[in-house]
C-alpha positions as CSV (number, residue, x, y, z in Angstrom):
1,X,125.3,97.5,98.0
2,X,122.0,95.7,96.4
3,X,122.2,94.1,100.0
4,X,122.5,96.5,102.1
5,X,119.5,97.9,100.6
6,X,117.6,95.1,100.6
7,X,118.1,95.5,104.4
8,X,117.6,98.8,104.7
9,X,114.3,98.6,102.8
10,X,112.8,95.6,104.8
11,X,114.0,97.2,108.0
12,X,112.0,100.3,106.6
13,X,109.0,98.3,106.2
14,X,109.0,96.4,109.3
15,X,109.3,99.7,111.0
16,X,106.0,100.9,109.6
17,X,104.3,97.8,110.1
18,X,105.2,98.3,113.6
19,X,104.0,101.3,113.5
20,X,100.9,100.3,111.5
21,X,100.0,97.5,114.6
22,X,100.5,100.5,117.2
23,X,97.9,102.5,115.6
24,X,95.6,99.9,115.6
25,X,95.7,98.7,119.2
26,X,95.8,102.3,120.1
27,X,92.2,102.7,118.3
28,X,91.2,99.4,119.8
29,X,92.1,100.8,123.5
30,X,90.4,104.0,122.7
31,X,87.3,102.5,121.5
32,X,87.1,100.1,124.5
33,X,87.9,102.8,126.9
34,X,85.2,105.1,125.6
35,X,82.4,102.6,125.4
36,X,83.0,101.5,129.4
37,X,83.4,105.6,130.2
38,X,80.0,106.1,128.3
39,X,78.1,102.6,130.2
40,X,80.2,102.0,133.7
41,X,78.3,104.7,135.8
42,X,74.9,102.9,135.1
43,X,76.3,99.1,136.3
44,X,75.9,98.2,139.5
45,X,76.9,95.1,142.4
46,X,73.8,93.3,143.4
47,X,73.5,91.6,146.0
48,X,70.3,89.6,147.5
49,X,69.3,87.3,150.8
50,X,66.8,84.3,150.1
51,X,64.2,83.7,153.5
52,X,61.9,81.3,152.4
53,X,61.8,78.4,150.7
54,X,64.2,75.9,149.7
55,X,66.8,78.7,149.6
56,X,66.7,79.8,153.3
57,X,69.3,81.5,154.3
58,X,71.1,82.1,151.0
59,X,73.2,84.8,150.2
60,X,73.6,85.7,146.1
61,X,75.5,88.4,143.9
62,X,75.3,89.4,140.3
63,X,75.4,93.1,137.9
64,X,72.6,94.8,136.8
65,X,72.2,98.1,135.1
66,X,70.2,101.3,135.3
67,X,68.3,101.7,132.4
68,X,66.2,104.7,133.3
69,X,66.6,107.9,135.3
70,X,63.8,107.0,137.8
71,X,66.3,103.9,139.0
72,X,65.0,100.9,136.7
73,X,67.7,98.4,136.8
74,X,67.6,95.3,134.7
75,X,69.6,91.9,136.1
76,X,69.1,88.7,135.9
77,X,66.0,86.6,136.8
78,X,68.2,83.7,138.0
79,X,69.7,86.8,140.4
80,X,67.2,88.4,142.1
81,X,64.3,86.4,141.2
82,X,62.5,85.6,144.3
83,X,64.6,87.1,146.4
84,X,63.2,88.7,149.9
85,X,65.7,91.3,150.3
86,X,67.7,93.1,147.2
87,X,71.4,95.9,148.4
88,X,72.3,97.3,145.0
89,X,76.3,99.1,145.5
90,X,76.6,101.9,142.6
91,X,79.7,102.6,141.3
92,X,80.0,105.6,143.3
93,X,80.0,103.3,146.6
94,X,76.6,104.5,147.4
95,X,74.8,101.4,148.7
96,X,70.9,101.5,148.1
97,X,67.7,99.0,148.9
98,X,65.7,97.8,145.8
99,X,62.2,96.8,145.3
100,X,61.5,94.3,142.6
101,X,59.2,95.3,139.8
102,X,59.2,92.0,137.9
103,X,60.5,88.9,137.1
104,X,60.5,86.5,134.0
105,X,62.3,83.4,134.6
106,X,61.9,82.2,131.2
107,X,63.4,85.2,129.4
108,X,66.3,84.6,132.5
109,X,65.7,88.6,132.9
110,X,64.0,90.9,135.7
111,X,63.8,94.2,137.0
112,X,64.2,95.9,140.0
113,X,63.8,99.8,141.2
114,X,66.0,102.2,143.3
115,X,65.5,105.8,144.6
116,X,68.3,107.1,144.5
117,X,69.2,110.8,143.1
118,X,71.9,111.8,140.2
119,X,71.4,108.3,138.6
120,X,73.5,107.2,135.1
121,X,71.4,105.4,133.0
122,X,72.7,102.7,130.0
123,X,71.0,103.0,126.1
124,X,69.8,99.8,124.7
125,X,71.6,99.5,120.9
126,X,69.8,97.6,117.9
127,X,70.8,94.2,118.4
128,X,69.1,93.1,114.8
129,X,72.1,95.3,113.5
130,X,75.3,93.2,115.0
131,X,77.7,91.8,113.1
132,X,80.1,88.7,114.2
133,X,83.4,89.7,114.6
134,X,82.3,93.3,116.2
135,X,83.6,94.5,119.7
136,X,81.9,93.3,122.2
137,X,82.8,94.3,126.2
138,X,81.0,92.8,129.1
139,X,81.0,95.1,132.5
140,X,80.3,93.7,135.8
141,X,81.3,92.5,139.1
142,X,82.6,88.6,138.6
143,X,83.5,87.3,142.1
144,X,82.3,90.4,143.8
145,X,85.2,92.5,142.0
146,X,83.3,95.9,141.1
147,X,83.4,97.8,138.2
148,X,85.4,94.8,136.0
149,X,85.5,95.1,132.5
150,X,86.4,92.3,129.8
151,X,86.6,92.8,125.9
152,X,86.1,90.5,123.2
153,X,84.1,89.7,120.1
154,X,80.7,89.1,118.9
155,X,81.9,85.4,118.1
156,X,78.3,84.3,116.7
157,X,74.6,84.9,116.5
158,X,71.4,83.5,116.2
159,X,72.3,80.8,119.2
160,X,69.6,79.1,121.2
161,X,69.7,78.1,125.0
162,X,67.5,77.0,127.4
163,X,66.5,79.5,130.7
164,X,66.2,77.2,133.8
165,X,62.6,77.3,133.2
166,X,63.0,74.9,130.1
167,X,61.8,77.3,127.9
168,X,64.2,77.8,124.7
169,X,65.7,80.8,124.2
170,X,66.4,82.2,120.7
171,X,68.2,84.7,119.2
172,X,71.5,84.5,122.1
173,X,74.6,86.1,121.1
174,X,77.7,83.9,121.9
175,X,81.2,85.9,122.7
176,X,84.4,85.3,124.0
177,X,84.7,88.2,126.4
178,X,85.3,86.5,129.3
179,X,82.4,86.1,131.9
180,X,82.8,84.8,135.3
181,X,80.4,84.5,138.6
182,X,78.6,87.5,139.3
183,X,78.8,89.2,135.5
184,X,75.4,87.6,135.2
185,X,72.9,90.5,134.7
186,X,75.6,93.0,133.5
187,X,75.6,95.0,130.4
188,X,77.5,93.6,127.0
189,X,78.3,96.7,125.0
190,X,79.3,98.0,121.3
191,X,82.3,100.0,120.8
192,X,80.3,103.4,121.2
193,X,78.6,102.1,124.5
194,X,75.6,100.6,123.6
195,X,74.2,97.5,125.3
196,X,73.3,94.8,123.1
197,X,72.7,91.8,125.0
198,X,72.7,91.3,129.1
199,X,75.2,88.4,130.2
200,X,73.9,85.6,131.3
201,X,75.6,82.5,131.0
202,X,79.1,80.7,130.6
203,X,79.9,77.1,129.4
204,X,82.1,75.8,132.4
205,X,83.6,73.0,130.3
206,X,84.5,75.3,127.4
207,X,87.0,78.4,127.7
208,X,85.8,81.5,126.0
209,X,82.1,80.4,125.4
210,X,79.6,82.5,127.2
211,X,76.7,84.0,126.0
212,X,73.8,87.0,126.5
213,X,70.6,87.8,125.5
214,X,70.5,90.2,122.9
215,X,69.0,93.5,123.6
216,X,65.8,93.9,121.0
217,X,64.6,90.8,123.2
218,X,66.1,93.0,126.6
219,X,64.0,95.6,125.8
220,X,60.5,93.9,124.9
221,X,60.4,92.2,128.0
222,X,61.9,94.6,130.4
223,X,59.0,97.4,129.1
224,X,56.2,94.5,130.2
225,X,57.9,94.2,133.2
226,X,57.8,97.6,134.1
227,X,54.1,98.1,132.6
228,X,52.4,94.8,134.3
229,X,55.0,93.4,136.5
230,X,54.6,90.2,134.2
231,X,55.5,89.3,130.8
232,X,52.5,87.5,128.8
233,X,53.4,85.4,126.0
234,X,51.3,83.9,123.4
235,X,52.4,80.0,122.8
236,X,53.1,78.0,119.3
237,X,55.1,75.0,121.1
238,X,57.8,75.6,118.3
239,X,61.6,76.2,118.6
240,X,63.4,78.1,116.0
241,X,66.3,79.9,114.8
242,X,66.8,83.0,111.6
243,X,68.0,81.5,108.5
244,X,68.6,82.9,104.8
245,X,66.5,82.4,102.4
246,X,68.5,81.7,99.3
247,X,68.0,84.1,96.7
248,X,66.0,81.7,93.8
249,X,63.7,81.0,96.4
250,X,63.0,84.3,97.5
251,X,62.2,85.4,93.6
252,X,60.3,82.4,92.9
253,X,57.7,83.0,95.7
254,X,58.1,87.0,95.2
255,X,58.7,87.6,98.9
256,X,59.6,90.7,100.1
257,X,62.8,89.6,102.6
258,X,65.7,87.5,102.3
259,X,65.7,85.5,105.7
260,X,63.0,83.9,108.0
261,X,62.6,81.6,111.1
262,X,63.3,77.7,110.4
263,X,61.3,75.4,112.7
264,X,64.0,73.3,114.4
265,X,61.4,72.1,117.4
266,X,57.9,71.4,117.5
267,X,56.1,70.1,120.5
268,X,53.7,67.8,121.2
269,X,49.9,69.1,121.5
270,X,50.9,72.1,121.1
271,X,49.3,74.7,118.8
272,X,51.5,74.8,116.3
273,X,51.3,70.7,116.2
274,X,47.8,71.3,116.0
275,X,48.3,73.9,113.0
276,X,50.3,71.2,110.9
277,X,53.8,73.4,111.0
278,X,56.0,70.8,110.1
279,X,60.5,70.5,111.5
280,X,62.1,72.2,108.8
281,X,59.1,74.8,107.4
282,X,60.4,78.3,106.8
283,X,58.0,80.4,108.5
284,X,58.0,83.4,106.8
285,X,55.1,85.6,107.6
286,X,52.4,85.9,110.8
287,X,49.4,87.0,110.7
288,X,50.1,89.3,107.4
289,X,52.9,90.5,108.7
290,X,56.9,89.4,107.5
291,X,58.5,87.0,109.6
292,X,62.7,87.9,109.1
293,X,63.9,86.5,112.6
294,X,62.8,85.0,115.6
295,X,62.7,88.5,117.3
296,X,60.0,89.3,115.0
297,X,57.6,86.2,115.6
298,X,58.5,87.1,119.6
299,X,57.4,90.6,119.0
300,X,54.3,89.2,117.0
301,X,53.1,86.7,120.4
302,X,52.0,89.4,122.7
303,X,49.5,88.8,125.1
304,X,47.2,90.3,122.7
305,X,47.6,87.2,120.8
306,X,46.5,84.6,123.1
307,X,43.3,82.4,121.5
308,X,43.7,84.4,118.0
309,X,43.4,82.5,115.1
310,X,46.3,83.7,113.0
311,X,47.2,82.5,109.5
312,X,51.0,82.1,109.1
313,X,52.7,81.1,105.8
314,X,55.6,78.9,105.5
315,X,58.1,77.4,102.9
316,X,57.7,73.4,102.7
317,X,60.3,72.3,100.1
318,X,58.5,73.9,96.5
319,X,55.8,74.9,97.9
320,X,54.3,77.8,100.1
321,X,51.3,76.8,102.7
322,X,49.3,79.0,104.8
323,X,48.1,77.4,108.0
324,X,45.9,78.6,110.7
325,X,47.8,78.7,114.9
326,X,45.5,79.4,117.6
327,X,48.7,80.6,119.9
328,X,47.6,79.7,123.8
329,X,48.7,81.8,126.7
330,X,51.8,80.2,127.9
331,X,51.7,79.2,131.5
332,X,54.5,77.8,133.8
């Protein structure tokens, strides 16, 4: 009897773990299917010819999305940069010519403009607010195939990468939604719908690597873009990446944050050389103002910045130095 209850009772429990699991992917389904509802109208099939130059005669394809009502798309630089002509196919099969607006090949990002009525337009989400481990969907068109969607996770943050300009990029979120040819320049979303990062990149040696640049970065340049046509950048010559600040530290030099940029790079001649920042110095404030990520220090370096003399404190071992940059304006 003691047995037979004993197997009644586990079979009991299995049942609702069963049942438990069901839920879960049901939420999980329902989540995903309501974030690429909310997003899916906006993303669209690019598709661009190459004239002059080198590429003559070359034929390309990538995603893009809408970000505005008036027809602002954002892609990838590496997509339509330099491209002579540019057919965008929306999702409702209505095929329309684009203009280019502007292009930044060292962000890897650029925009493009359509006129077309009844346009769906995508929302940028806080990407200084993700979390590993969140959802994370990427919508495109790999291979040509419209309208694709793959799901994943946020599987880390904070990455680095270099555009095909050489200049580093920081601040790239790594997933393992699955990307393929031609989801560059599409939309990676949050489980309400939200981009946080546009696709641009996938490690052919590696399965489930691929990365995107995260959207507070998105959005900076993609409002210069539309502004000037051009994105100008004040220069330090330094790589970096955030980092914690461990909590001793933070108390004994009574700073107001808990994380900062660490200097991984610094190059040769270059202003911040010239300013004595140092491989390994915590930079934690420019020009008065806190320094908590790399986003804020690429906020800080606006055009405005170019041949300022800033002051910018760092963390050297026990000890806290201000130093003086004169950021130059970065030329390619």
């Amino acid at each position: 009897m003691e047995d037979e209850r004993g197997v009644l009772v586990s079979t009991a429990r299995h049942a609702d773990s069963g049942s438990s699991d069901s839920a879960l992917l049901d939420a999980y389904s329902n989540a995903v299917s309501s974030a690429v509802e909310r997003t899916s109208p906006a993303v669209a099939h690019i598709r661009v010819t190459h004239h002059r130059n080198r590429r003559a005669g070359r034929e390309g394809a990538g995603s893009g999305f809408i970000v505005t009502p008036d027809g602002y798309m954002v892609t990838n630089s590496h997509v339509a940069g330099g491209a002579d002509g540019i057919e965008v196919t929306l999702p409702d099969g209505r095929v329309a010519a684009a203009d280019p607006v502007g292009d930044d090949p060292d962000s890897d990002l650029a925009v493009v403009k359509i006129a077309a009525p009844g346009l769906v337009h995508a929302s940028f989400a806080d990407s200084g607010r993700l979390k590993v481990g969140q959802i994370a969907i990427a919508i495109g068109s790999p291979y040509g195939f419209q309208h694709s969607v793959t799901a994943g996770i946020v599987s880390a943050l904070g990455r680095s990468m270099r555009s095909r300009t050489g200049r580093l990029l920081d601040s790239i979120i790594q997933t393992d939604a699955a990307l393929n040819p031609g989801n560059s320049g599409g939309p990676l979303v949050n489980a309400s719908g939200g981009v946080i990062g546009v696709n641009t990149a996938m490690v052919l040696s590696a399965q489930g690597i691929c990365f995107a640049i995260a959207s507070n970065t998105v959005e900076r340049v993609v409002v210069a873009l539309i502004r000037e046509g051009r994105v100008r950048r004040a220069y330090l010559g330094l790589g970096g990446q955030d980092t914690p600040i461990a909590r001793r530290v933070v108390r004994h030099f009574a700073l107001e944050h808990e994380s900062a940029v660490r200097v991984n790079t610094v190059e040769r001649d270059s202003p911040a050389a010239a300013a004595g920042i140092r491989v390994g110095d915590l930079i934690v404030s420019f020009g008065g103002e806190r320094v908590t990520g790399v986003d804020d220090l690429h906020r800080m370096l606006t055009g405005g910045r170019i041949g300022d003399g800033v002051e910018v404190a760092v963390l050297r071992g026990s000890q806290q130095l201000v130093l003086r940059v004169t950021p130059r304006e970065f030329a390619r």
